[in-house]
C-alpha positions in Angstrom: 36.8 -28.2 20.0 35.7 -28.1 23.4 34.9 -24.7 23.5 32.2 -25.2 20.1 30.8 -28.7 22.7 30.1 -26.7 25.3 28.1 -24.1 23.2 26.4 -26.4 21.2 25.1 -27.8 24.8 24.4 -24.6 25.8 22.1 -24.4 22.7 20.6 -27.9 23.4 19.8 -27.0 26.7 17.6 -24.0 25.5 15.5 -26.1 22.7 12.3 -25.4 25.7 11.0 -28.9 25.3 7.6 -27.8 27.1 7.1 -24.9 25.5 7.3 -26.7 22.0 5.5 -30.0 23.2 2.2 -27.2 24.3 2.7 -25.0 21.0 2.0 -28.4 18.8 -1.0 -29.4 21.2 -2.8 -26.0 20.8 -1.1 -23.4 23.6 0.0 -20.9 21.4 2.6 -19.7 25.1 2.6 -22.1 28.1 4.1 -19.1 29.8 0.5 -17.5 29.6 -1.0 -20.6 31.4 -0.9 -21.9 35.3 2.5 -21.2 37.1 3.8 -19.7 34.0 6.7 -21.9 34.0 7.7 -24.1 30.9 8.5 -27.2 32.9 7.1 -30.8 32.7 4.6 -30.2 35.9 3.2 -26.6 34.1 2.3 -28.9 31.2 0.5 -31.4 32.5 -1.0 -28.6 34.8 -2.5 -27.7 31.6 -2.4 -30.7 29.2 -2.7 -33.8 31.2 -0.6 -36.0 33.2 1.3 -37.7 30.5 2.5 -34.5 29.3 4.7 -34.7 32.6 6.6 -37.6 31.4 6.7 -36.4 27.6 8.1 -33.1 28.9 10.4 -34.4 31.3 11.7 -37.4 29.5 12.5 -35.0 26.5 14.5 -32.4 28.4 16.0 -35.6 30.2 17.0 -37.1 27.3 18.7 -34.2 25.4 21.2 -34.0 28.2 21.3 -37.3 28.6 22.6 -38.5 25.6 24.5 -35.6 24.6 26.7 -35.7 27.2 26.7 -39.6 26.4 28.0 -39.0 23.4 30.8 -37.0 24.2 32.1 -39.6 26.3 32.1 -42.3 23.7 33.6 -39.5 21.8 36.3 -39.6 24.3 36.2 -36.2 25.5 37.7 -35.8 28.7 35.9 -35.1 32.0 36.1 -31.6 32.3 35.0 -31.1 29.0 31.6 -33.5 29.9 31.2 -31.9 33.0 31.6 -27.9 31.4 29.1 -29.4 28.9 26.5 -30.7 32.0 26.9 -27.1 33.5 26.0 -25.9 30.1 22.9 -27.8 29.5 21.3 -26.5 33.0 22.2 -22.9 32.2 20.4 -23.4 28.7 17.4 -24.8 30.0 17.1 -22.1 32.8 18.3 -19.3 30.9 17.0 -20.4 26.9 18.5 -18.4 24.0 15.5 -18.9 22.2 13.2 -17.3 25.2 14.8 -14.2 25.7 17.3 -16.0 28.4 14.0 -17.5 30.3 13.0 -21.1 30.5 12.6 -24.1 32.8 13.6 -24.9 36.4 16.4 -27.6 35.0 15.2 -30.1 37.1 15.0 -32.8 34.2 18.1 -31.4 32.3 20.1 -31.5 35.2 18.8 -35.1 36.2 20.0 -36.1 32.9 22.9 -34.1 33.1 23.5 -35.7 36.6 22.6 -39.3 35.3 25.3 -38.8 32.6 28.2 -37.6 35.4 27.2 -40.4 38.1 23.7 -42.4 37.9 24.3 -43.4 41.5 24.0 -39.2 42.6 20.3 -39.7 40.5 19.6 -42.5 43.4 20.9 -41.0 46.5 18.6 -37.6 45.6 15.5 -39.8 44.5 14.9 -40.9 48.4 14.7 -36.7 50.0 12.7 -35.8 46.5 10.3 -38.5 47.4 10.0 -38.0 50.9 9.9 -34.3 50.8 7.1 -34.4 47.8 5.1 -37.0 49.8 5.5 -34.5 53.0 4.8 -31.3 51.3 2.7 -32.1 48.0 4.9 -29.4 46.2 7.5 -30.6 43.2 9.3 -27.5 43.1 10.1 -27.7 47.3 10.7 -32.0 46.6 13.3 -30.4 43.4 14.6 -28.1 45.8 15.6 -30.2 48.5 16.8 -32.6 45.8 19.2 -29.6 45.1 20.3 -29.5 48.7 21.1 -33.1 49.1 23.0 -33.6 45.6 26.0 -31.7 47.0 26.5 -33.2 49.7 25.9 -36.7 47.6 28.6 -35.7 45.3 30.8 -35.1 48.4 31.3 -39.1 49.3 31.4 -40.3 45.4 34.1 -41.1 43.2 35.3 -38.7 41.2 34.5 -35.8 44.1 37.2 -33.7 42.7 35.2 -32.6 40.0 32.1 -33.5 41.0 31.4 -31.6 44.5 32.1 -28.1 42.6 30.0 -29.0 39.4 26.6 -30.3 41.4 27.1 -27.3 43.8 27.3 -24.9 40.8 24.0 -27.0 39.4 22.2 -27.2 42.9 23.3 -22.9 43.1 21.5 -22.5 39.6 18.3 -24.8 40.7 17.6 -23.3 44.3 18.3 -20.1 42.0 15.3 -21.1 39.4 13.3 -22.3 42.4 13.4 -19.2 44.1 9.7 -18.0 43.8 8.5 -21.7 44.9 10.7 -21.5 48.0 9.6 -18.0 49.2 6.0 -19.3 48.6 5.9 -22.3 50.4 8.3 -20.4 53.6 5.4 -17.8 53.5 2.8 -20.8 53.6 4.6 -22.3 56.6 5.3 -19.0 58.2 1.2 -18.0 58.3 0.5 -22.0 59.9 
């Protein structure tokens, strides 16, 4: 039974939230528009502001409550946390987009949310401060990848915690790749 949860996250992870929200307001492939990315900030590059919080609420929510449910369900932790790991891979790597899709940043908040809202906090303060230093989301998501290890590493539950945010911030920084070379090339020309 676990096994069948943890694929049918897998495949809620890859519904690509952005790319369905632009195909219903008139973009045929968000991928053909701006960074090329099917995130919440690519949209509203595109679409408008609010389609940042419709996108990333949506992909929020889907993990979100999933994994909610499976703990009034009564899975076992493991099981929730396998599931968590799930929903990141499906919204980086979407079944339905030839293994492409998102950065995870809003999946794995929810995903993150689900495990331990406190973890959601603690990376809130260097994703601020770093998007208010560098006006960039994906360098403010990335450093928000950095810190939630290291988070997970003083909370309850570390056992199982520290290696499944480390696997999540691995798969972020991963997805995040391109904005990080960019803005290092930016800084490195200054």
């Amino acid at each position: 039974m676990e096994a069948i949860l943890i694929i049918i996250a897998y495949l809620i992870g890859s519904i690509p939230s952005g790319y369905l929200i632009a195909r219903v307001y008139g973009i045929h492939d968000i991928r053909s528009h701006g960074s090329g990315n099917i995130g919440a900030t690519n949209v509203a590059r595109i679409l408008g502001t609010k389609f940042f919080f419709i996108v990333f609420f949506a992909d929020f929510f889907k993990s979100f409550l999933f994994l909610l449910g499976m703990q009034f369900a009564g899975a076992d932790q493991l099981s929730i946390m396998l599931a968590g790991l799930a929903l990141a891979l499906g919204n980086g790597a979407s079944i339905f987009l030839q293994f492409r899709g998102g950065k995870a940043v809003a999946t794995s908040c929810g995903v993150i949310c689900a495990w331990n809202p406190m973890l959601v906090v603690a990376v809130l303060i260097p994703w601020a401060l770093t998007l208010w230093a560098t006006k960039r989301v994906g360098i403010a998501s990335g450093a928000a990848y950095i810190v939630l290890p290291l988070c997970a590493a003083f909370s309850y539950n570390a056992e199982l915690l520290l290696p499944c945010t480390l696997l999540i911030s691995v798969w972020g920084l991963f997805l995040h790749r391109s904005n990080i070379r960019e803005f290092l090339a930016a800084f490195a020309s200054t």
